[in-house]
N, C-alpha and C positions, 0 to 999 in steps of 0.2 A: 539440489536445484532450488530448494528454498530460503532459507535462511541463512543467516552467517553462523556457523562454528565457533563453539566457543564462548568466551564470557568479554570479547574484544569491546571496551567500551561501551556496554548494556546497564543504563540506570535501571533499576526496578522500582517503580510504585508497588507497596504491599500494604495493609493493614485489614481492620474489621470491615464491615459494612456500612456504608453510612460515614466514612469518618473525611471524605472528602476528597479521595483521590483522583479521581476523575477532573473534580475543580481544578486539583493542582497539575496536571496534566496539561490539560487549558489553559493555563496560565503561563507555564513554561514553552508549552509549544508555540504558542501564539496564534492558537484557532480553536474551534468551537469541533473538533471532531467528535470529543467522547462525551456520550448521552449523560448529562446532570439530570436529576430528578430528587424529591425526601426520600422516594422510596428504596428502602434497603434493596440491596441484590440485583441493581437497574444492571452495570457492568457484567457481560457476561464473559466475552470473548475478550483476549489480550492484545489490543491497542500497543502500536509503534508508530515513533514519530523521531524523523531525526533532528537534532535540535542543535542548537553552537551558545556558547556561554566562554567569553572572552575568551575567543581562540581557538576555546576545544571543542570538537566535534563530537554526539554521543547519540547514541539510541536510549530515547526514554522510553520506558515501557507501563504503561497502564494494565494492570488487572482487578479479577474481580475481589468481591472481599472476600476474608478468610476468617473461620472460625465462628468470629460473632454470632448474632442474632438474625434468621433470613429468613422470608417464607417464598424464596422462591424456592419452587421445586428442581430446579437445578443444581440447588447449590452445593451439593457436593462433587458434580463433576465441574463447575467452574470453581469448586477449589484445590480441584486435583492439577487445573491447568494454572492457577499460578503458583502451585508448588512448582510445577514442570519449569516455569519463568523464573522464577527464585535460583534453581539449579544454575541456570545460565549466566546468572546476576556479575555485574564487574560491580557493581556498586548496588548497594539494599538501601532504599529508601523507608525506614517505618515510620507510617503516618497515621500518627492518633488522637484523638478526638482529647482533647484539652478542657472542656467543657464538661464530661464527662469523669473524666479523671481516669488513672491507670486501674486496670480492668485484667481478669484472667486469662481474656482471651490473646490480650497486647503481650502479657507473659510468652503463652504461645506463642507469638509468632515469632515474638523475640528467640526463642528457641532454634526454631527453624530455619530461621535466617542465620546464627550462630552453626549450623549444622552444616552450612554451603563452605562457612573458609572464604566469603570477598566481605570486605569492608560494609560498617553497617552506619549510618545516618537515622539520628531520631527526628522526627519533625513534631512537635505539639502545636496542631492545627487549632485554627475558631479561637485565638488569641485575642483578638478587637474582641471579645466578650470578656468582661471581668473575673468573671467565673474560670474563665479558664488561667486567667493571672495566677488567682491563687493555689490553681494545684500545678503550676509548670514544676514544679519540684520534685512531686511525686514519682514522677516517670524515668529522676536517676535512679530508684531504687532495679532499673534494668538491667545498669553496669554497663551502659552504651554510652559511648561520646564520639563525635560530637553530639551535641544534643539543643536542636533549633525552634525556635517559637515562632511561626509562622501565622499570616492568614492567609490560604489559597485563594479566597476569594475575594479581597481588597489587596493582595500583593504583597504584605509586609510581610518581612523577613525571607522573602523568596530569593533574593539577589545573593545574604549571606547562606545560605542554604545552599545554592548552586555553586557559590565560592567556596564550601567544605564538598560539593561532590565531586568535583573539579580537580579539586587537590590529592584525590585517588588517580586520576584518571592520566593515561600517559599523556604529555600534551607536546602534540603534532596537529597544529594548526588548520585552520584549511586553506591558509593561504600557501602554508608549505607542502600540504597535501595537492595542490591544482599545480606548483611547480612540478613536483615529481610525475605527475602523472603526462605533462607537457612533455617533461626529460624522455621518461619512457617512451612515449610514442614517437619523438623524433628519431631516438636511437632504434627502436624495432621498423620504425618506418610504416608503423601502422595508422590510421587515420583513426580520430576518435571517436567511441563510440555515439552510436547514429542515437537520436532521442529515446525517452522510455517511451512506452505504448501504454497509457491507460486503458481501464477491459474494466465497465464495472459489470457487476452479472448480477443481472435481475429480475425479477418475477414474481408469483404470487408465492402466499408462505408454503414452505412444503413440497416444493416441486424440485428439491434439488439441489440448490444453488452453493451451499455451504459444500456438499459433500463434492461438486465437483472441482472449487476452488483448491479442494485438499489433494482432490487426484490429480492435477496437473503442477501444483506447488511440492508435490510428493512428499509433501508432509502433514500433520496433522494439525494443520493452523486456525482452522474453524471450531468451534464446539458444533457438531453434529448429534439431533435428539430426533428421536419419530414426532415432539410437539412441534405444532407448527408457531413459528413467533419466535424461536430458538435465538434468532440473528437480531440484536438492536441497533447496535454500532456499526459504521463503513467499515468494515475491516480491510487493509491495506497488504495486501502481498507481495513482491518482489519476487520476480525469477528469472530466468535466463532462458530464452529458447531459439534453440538452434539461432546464436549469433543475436538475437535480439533482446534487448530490456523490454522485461512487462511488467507493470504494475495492476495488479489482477485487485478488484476491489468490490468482498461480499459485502451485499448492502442486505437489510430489513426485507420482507416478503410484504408489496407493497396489495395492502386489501381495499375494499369500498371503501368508501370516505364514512358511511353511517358507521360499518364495522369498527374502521378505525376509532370513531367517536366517543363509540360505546366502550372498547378495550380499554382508555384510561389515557394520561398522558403520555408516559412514557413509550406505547405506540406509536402515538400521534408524532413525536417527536422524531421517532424511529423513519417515518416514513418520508420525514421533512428530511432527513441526512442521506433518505437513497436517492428523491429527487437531487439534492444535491449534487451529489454524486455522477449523476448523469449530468449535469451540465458540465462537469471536469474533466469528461469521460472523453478517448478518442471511439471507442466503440459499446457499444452494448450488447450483451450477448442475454437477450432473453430468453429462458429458459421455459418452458413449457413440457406439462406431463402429457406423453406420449399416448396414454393408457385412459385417458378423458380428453372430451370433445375440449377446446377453444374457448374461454369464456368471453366474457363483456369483460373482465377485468382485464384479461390478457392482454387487448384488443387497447385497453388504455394505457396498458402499460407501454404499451405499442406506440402509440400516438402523442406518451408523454418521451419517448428516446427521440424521434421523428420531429417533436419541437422544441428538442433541446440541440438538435444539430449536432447529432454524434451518429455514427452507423450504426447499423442494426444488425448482427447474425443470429436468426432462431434455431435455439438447439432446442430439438426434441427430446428431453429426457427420456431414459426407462424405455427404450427402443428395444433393449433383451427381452424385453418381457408381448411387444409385441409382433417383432418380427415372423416369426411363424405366421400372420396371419394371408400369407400367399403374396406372388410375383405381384399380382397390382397393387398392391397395400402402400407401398410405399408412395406411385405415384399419386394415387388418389388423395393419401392423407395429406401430402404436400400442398395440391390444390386447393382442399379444403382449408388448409390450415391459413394460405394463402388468400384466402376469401374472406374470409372472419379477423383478419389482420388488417382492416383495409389500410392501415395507414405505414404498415411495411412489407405492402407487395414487394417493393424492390428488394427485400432483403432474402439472402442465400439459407437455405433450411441445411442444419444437418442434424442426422439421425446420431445420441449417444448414449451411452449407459455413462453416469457418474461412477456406478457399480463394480462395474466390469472393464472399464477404462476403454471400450470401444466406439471407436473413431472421434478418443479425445484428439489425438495431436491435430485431426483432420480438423476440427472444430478449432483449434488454436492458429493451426494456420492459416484459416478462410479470417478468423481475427483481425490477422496480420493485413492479410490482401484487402481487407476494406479499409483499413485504419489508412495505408499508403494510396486508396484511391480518393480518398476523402482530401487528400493533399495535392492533388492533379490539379492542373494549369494552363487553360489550355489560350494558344496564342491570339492572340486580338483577328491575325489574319486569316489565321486560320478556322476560328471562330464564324467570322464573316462569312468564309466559301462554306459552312456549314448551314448557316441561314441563308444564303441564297439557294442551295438546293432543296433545305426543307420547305421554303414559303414557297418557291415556284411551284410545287405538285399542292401543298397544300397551305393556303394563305389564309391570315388569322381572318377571322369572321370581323365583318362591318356593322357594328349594333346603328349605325347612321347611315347618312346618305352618301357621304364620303367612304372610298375606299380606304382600308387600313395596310398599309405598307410598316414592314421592321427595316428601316432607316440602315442602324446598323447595330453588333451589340459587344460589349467585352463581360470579361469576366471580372468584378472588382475584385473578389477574395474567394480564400478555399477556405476548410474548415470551419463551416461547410461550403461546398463551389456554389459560389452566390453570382448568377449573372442580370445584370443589366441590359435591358432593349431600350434602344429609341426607337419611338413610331415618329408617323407622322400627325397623326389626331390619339391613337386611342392610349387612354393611361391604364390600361389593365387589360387581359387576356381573357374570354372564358374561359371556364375551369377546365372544358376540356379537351381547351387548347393548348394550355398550360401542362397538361397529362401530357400530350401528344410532343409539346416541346421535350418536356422529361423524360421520356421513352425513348425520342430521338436521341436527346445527348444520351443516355446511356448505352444505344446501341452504336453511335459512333467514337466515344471517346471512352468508354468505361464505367468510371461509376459508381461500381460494385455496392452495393449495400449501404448506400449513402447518401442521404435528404440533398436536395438539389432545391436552392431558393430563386425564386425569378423574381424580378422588380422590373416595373414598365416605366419609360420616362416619355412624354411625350412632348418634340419638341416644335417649338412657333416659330413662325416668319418671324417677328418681331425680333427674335433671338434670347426669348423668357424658355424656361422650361415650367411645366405641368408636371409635379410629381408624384406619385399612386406608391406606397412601397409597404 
């Protein structure tokens, strides 16, 4: 259910630490995904991004560094996982530090890569520095060709670089690839498939979120450690669930802002690419440990999904561990958990283990159900007979001497369902009138787990409008 089989058109980024991969990652893909930083051993997790370079379509792959000099304490198991990416490789990028000059460790990897059997590409990075001019020579003593002089990070030499990875690579287009797959579905008669679902999954560090990305990916795509901080990068998943494209995407464990402060840059950064993330996000699924109360962090984490206008489903992690605590347990934690979240009451709780894989699918599928209601629509007239029944029992409060009447209202767009009201005088709602709207539309039109925006317009005899938004 995870990945694609096989070594089908997979660039691999590989070298030391430090030597610039990630830049050129960025560079090529044409976005800011993988975390750059000085410090060695920033890269933990293995970054995919699918990328097109005249005509051909490829998966470029970012990992972390290998061999070199690191003091992160992980780094032996993020260099077990781009051996693991290496193995898959249709094409071996090795990218080393030019500046530096050829090194024991670049021997290594050259090794390694020679031990897979796909084609290998040198690149001698930090080129725009002179220093690195005079030892580009050095690095034939590899016995690898081609052999490119790049700089990731001013672009030179990246175009002939892509024009030698290219020339491995089978080349079936994408314009000849959106043919075939046109042909295919006329002839099966099937319709194309429905949009992907973005699902980033978020939380504070340590509660989770990696380990369950891997149990519904059913593979082992995350680096999973008992430290907390493990996750720097958005990592990007792809699977298939029952009939549906999901792009499942673990983000950083986002902590206090001082915490963050204190921890260094590459935190801080960390935490700027989960926000992210959630604004590209169609759902969020924050994660929460079952086994401790709700925090204030939670509670922001909460409030930062709720103003990015994506849905919200709370999974209660490590639910094996508390279920035994008797028949009420359940509902009461819910309540509570729903109290201390105030800013995603509306959202659906479900009980999981990452662990033990219970009631993952139940958790993917409530996913599913919020993402499709975040995309509901509902009709101008229908609309209408829904606000006449709700003002008549109860009508917005008059902060004047004028009664406030809702005129009438549509809905201007979904994701998220944003509706607009005309009054008669007033340009905004008490707050918790505005609740009270909320809770009605969701009890008659759905909803599920999904910020709901109101704007007031209030309109004049004159025929000006007053607008509050």
């Amino acid at each position: 259910m995870g990945g694609r089989s096989g070594r089908e058109k997979r660039v691999v980024l590989v070298g030391r630490p430090n030597v610039g991969k990630s830049t050129l990652f960025n560079r090529v893909a044409g976005t800011r995904r993988a975390i750059v930083s000085p410090d060695a051993g920033t890269t933990r997790d293995v970054l995919r991004q699918t990328v097109e370079w005249l005509g051909t379509e490829f998966d470029l792959v970012d990992t972390g560094g290998l061999f070199g000099v690191s003091n992160d304490p992980l780094h032996a198991e993020v260099t077990a996982r781009a051996l693991k990416a290496i193995d898959r490789a249709s094409v071996i990028v090795l990218l080393t530090d030019g500046r530096e000059g050829l090194v024991p460790a670049d021997t290594e990897i050259a090794t390694e890569a020679h031990r897979v059997g796909a084609p290998i590409v040198v690149a001698v990075n930090k080129v725009d520095d002179r220093r690195a001019q005079d030892q580009i020579a050095e690095f034939y003593e590899l016995g690898i060709t081609p052999l490119m002089p790049v700089s990731a990070e001013h672009g030179v030499g990246v175009g002939d670089l892509l024009d030698a990875i290219v020339a491995y690579l089978p080349r079936r287009s994408v314009k000849q690839k959106s043919h075939e797959l046109e042909a295919w579905n006329e002839l099966s008669g099937k319709r194309v498939a429905e949009p992907e679902i973005s699902i980033a999954i978020v939380g504070r560090p340590n509660v989770g979120k990696s380990s369950l990305v891997n149990l519904v990916a059913d593979e082992d795509r995350v680096l999973v450690t008992q430290f907390a901080g493990t996750t720097r990068d958005a990592i990007d998943t792809s699977v298939r669930w029952h009939g549906h494209r999901l792009r499942l995407v673990d983000t950083a464990g986002i902590r206090r802002p001082g915490r963050v402060a204190r921890s260094g840059m590459v935190e801080s950064v960390s935490v700027i690419v989960a926000r992210r993330a959630l604004k590209r996000a169609d759902v969020a699924v924050l994660v929460v440990d079952a086994t401790v109360d709700a925090t204030k962090q939670d509670a922001g984490i909460a409030g930062e999904a709720e103003r990015a206008g994506c849905g919200i489903v709370i999974a209660a992690n490590k639910w094996d561990l508390v279920k035994s605590r008797g028949a009420g347990f359940s509902k009461e934690f819910d309540e509570k958990l729903r109290d201390e979240l105030k800013f995603a009451q509306f959202a659906p709780v479900v009980h999981v283990s990452a662990l033990t894989g219970e009631r993952a699918p139940k958790l993917i599928a409530k996913a599913i159900e919020v993402a499709k209601a975040r995309t509901v629509h509902v009709a101008t007239g229908e609309l209408n007979r829904f606000v006449k029944q709700v003002t008549r029992k109860h009508p917005p409060a008059s902060p004047g001497r004028r009664e406030v009447r809702i005129l009438y209202a549509t809905q201007v767009t979904a994701t998220p369902p944003t509706f607009l009201f005309f009054t008669n005088v007033a340009t905004r709602f008490h707050f918790s009138y505005e609740r009270f709207l909320r809770n009605q539309l969701r009890a008659t039109f759905g909803f599920l787990g999904t910020p709901i925006r109101l704007r007031v317009r209030a309109r004049r005899s004159e025929g000006r409008d007053i607008r509050r938004e």
